[in-house]
Structures are given as structure tokens and as C-alpha cells.
N, C-alpha and C positions, 0 to 999 in steps of 0.2 A: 504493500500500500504506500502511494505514496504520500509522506509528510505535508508538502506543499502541493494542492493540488489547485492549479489554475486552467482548468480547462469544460468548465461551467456551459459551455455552448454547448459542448458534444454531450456533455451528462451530468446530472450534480446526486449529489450522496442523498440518500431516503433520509429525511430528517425525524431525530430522533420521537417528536410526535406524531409521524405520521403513520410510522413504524407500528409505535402501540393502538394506533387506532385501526391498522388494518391484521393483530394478533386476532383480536375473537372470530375474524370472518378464515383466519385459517386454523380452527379449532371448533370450540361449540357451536357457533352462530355460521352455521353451512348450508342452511335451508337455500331451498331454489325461489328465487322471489316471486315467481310465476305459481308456487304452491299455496291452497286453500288454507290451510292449516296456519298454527300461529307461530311454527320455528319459520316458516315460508311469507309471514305476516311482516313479520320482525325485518328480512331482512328485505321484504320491499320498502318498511318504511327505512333503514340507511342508506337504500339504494337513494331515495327521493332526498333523505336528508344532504347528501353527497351533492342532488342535482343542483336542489337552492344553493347549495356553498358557491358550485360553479356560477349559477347564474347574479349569486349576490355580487360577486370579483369582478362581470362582465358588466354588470347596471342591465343584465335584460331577465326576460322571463324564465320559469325554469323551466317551463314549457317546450323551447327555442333551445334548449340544450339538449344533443343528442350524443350519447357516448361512442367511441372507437375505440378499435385497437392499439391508434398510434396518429399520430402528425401525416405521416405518410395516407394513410385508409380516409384522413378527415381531409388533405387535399384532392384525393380522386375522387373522390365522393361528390364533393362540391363542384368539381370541373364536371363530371361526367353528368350529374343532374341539371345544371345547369343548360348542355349543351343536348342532352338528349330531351328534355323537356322545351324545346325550342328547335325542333328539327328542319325548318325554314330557313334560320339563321345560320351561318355559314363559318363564322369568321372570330376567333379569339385575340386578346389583347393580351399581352403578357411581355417580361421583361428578359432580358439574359442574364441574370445576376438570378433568377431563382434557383430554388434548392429543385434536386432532380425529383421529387415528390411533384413538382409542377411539370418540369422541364418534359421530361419524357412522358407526363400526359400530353402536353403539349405535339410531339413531337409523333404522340401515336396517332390523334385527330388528323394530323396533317398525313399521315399514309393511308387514311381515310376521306381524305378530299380536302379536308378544310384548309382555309387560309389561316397564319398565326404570323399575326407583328409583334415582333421582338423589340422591347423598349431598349435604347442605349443607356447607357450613363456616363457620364463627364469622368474626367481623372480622382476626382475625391465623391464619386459612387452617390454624383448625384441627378434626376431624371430631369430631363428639358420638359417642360408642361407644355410649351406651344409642338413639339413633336407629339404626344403623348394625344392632344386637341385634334391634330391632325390625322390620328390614327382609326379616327371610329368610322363607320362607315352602318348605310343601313340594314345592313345583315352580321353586325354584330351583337354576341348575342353574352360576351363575360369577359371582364375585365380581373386579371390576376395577378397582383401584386401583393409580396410577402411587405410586411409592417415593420420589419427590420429586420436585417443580411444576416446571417449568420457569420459572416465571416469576420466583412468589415465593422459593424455593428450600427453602420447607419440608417437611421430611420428614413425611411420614405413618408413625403408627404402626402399619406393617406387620406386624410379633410379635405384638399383640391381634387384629388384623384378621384375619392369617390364624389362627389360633389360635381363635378365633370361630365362622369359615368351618368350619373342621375337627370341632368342636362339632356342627357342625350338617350335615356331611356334606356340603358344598360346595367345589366345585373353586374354586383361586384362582387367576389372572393381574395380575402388575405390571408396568408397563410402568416400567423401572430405568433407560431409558436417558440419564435426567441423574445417578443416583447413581453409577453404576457407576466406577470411579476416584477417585469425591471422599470417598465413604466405604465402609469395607470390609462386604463380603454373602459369608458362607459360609452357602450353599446345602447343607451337612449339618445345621445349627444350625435353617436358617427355610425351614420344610415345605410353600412356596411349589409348585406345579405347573408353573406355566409361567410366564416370565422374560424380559423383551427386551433388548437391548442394541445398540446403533449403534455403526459404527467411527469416522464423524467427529465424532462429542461428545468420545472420550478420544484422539486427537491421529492418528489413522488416518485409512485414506481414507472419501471419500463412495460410497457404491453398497455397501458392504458391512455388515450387519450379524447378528446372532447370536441364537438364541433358544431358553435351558436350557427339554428337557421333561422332567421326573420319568418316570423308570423306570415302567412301569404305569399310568400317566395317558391317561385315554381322546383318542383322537389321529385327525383327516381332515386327511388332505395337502391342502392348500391349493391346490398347484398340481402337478397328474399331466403326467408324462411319465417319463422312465428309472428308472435304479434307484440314482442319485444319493443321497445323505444318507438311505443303506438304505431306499429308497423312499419317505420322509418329504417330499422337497422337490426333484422332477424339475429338468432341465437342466444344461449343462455349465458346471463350477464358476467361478466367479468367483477361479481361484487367486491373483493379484495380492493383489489384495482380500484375501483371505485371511490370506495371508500377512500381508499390511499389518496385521490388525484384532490377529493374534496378537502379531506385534511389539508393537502399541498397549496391549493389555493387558498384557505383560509388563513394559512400561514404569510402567504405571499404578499398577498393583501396587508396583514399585520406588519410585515417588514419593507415594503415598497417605500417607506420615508428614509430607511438606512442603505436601501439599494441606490439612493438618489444621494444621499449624503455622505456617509461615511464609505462605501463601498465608491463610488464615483472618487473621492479624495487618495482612495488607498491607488486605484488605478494610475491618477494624473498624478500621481508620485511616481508611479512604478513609470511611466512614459516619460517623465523629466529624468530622472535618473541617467534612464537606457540612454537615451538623445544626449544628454551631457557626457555620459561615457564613454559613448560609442559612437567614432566619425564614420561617417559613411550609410547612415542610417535614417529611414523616410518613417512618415506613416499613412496608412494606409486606410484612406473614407478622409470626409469632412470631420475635421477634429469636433464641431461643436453640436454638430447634428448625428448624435450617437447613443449608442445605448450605454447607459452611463457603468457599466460592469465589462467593457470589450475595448481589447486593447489590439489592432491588427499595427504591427511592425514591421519592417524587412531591411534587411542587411546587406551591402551590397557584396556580389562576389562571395557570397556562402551558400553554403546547402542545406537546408532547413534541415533535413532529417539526421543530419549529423548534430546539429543543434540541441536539438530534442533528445538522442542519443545521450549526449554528455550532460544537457541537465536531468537528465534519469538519474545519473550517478549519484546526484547530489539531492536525490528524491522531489524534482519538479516535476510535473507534470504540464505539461501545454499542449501546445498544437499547430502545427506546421499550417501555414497559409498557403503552403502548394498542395495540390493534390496529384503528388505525383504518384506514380506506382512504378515497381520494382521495371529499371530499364527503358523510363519515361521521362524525360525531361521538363514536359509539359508543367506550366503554373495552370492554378486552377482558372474557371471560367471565370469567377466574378472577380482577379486580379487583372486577368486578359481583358476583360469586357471595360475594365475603369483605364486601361493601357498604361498598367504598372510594368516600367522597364522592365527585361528579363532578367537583368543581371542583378536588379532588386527583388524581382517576385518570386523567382527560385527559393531567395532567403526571405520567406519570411515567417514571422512567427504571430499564432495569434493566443493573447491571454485575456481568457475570460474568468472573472474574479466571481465570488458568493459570497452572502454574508457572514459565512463559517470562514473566511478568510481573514489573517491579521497582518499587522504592521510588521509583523515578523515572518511574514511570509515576502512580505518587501524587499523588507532587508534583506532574505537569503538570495532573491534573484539579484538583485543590483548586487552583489557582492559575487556572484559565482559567474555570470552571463558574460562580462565585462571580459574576462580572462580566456572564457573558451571563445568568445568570437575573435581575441585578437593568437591563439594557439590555430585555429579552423584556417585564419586568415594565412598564416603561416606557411600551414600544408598546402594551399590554395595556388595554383598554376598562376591567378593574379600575384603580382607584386606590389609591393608599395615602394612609389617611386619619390622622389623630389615632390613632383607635382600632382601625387595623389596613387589611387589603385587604377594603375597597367596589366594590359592582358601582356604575358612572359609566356611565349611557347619555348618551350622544352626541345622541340623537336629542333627551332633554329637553331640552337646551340651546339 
């Protein structure tokens, strides 16, 4: 395990109350919510208590909250109903910077006929609106943009977005599941349609997650069988889970002023530090339109996975901003898509903080990071010259 764990986007630790509120559901309290009986009573009413938790965190009804499996199952869900319940319409909005939850829905409609515009974004991971204005057309039929990057951590302007979309009489889906806990969404305020959320982004279990529909929003069950989530989302519930994600939200909610305060403070340390220490180093999004727990770095002339590598040794945990794979050099899409140099996106790193994180988590990276990127630098075919890091082939010599 490790000591320092900074890597909060890809998954954070089951928090310790959430833990004990989903023990009874894996012991006594096992009834099937769908049973007559009163062990089966019981546990439709924490199914339902679970539901209000989510729907109180959202500002919408509990109604409008319908459970999944995951982040992933609550964005296909929302594309695919959207888009089959509108068989007329032709044509998807969406951006390059989404998570492959969208991306390759996207990408299967269009081997299916449809047309899909690909939103750009500017170098600091932010969308042109009068592009975005330009994009809709009368046969569009959903507008799909996540609420904030995973990677970079910058928020998109979802209030013009959807507000646009509604202008022009277009259903909208976000996919919220990194904002959700880090910054507050009432869903009476932003006239969003459809909404996903994951349980293990905000400190719940993995297998569980969440996805507000608006009251009257055209709606195909994704997946048919019983008469589960009012016939919206067949099979027998995942109550654990459930339980677990409402816990998680309740929490979320209760700590979203320290996500904004003290966790935002520990982060803009931990990015002064690194920028002070280490020459040759960018960052990566709009510094000020972000999610205040996500820190996306990159280094010039390193290799991110070696990075990660050696702060394992010293029990960090983070996460490389490439998504490279073994004998790929490729940086990831939403580094490519903002046109982060290559010789910076290869290196970069992304630290996502929680509110189980301290000052002495700080200190250990500003203290150990500093040294392995100027030892990386070393081994690195670049050299450092007079007037800065030169490419040095080997082979001229």
C-alpha cells in the first residue's frame, strides 16, 4: 500500500464510514429488495434511503436517480437513449478530450451512419463557444460533454453549453463523474438531462455507480429484464453498492468546503514547489478553471512511466499523463487534443489529491521528485547544454 497516495482521479480508498454502512448489507440485512417479506422490506427501504442521499448531493429528485454499474454503463446508457429514442435525428455533439466511456460510443454510432462533431480545445483544455454555436444542426439530436477532464482537471463551461443546447432544442448529457464531490452541481439550477456519477471516484465502492434523468426526458432502458429502477434499469440491485455510493455522497457533500479549501491549498503548494524546483516544466489545463484536487504537470525530455517507477520506491502513488502502452510512444488524446508539445506530454504527470491527504504528503513529493527528475534527466539521450535541454544523438558520436 502505498503511504502517499495521490492518484484520486483513477480511484480513492472506501472511506472509513462508508465501509461500516455497507457491513450489515454483507451479513444479516441480504434480503432481495424486490421480496414481500420484511428482511426484503428493510432493504428496499436503504435501497431508497441511499436514493434520496444521491438525489439530496444532486438538488434533484430521487425519482430522477437511477442506479448502474459504473461511470462507464451511466454514459452509454445516456448516449444510447438518447439517440435511439430520436431515430430521425442523425447527428451527435461531443468533444475529443472525453473519457473512452463516450469516445467509443461515439465512435460506434458513427459505423452506424451517424454524423459526430468533435469539439476542439485551445492549448490550456479550453472549448471555443462560437465553434461549439456552430456545431448544431437540425438533426441533432445530444450534446456530450464531461463536467470536468479527468486528466487535466479543467472544468468545462457547462451553464453556456447546456444553455446553448436548450436554445436550440437539444438534449444534453455530462459525464460529472470527476466533478461530482470536488465541486458543488444543483441539478435544479443546470437544466442538464442526463448526468453520471461513479461510486469509487468520491470514496465509495467500485461496481457501483449513478445516473440523474430529468423528469420527461426521452428515455430506452439500456439493459431489459424486471421491473427494477421502475423499469428503467433491469436486475437485482446491487444493494451493498448502494448503500456504499449513498454513504459516499453524503460524505462528499459534508466535505466539499475542505475539497475547495484546504485540499485546493495543499495542491497549489505541491505545483509551486515542483515549478520552483524543476526547470523545464509546464502545466497542463487553465490553471484557474480547474478542479481544485488535480494537478496535470509534465516535464520536458522524460518519460513519465519511469517517473512513477521511482516515486513507487518512495511509496507515491500518481499517475502518468501519457497513456502510453508497452512499445507506444503515443501521449494521451486529451494532451494531443490541447497540442501539449511531445517532448512535454510524454513527461507528464498527473496528481490528484483527497481529503485523506496531508501537508506531509507534500513534503514527501517536493522532497523526492526534484532529484529523480534531474537523475531521469541524466540517463536521458537529451543533454543539458549552455542554453538549455538539446537532443544529443548517440549514434553521431
Amino acid at each position: 500500500m502505498c503511504p502517499v497516495y495521490l492518484d484520486n482521479n483513477a480511484t480513492t480508498m472506501v472511506a472509513p464510514e462508508v465501509r461500516e454502512a455497507m457491513l450489515p448489507l454483507l451479513g444479516e440485512e441480504y434480503g432481495n429488495p424486490s421480496s414481500m417479506h420484511g428482511l426484503g422490506g428493510r432493504s428496499g427501504l436503504l435501497l431508497e434511503q441511499a436514493r434520496q442521499k444521491i438525489a439530496a448531493g444532486l438538488g434533484c429528485a430521487p425519482d430522477e436517480i437511477i442506479f448502474t454499474s459504473c461511470g462507464t454503463e451511466g454514459d452509454n446508457t445516456a448516449i444510447f437513449s438518447a439517440l435511439e429514442s430520436q431515430p430521425d435525428k442523425k447527428h451527435l455533439i461531443t468533444t475529443r478530450i472525453e473519457h473512452p466511456a463516450v469516445l467509443n460510443v461515439a465512435k460506434h454510432y458513427e459505423r452506424k451512419g451517424y454524423d459526430v462533431t468533435y469539439l476542439s480545445v485551445d492549448s490550456d483544455g479550453r472549448f471555443d463557444l462560437d465553434q461549439y454555436r456552430a456545431a448544431f444542426r437540425p438533426d441533432t439530436a445530444l450534446v456530450s460533454v464531461m463536467y470536468a477532464n479527468n486528466e487535466s482537471g479543467v472544468i468545462s463551461p457547462i451553464e453556456e453549453m447546456v444553455a446553448i443546447a436548450k436554445d436550440n432544442g437539444v438534449l444534453f448529457h455530462t459525464d460529472a463523474v470527476q466533478a461530482v464531490g470536488k465541486i458543488p452541481i444543483d441539478l435544479k439550477k443546470l437544466p442538464v438531462d442526463y448526468l453520471v456519477l461513479s461510486g469509487h471516484k468520491i470514496h465509495g465502492p467500485k461496481g457501483i455507480g449513478a445516473m440523474f434523468l430529468r423528469r420527461n426526458t426521452p428515455f430506452r432502458p439500456f439493459m431489459l429484464g424486471g421491473h427494477q429502477e421502475q423499469g428503467r434499469r433491469g436486475g437485482t440491485e446491487n444493494l451493498p453498492g448502494i448503500v456504499g455510493i449513498g454513504a459516499a455522497m453524503e460524505l462528499a457533500v459534508k466535505h466539499i468546503g475542505d475539497e475547495n479549501s484546504r485540499v485546493r491549498g495543499m495542491r497549489d503548494r505541491l505545483e509551486k514547489g515542483l515549478m520552483a524546483a524543476i526547470p523545464d516544466s509546464i502545466i497542463n489545463g487553465d490553471p484557474a478553471i480547474r478542479l481544485p484536487n488535480t494537478l496535470s504537470i509534465a516535464f520536458k525530455y522524460i518519460e513519465g512511466e519511469a517517473m512513477l517507477l521511482m516515486l513507487d520506491r518512495f511509496g507515491i502513488c500518481a499517475s502518468s499523463g501519457s497513456a502510453c502502452t508497452s512499445g507506444s510512444l503515443e501521449p494521451s488524446h486529451v494532451l494531443r487534443a490541447m497540442g501539449v508539445p511531445f517532448t512535454y506530454a510524454h513527461g507528464s504527470l498527473r496528481f490528484s489529491l483527497s481529503v485523506y491527504n496531508t501537508e506531509e504528503d507534500i513534503d514527501l513529493v517536493l522532497k523526492e521528485l526534484p532529484p529523480i527528475i534531474s537523475r531521469l534527466r541524466q540517463m536521458s539521450p537529451f543533454r543539458r547544454g549552455d542554453e538549455g535541454l538539446d537532443w544529443v544523438d548517440d549514434h553521431d558520436n
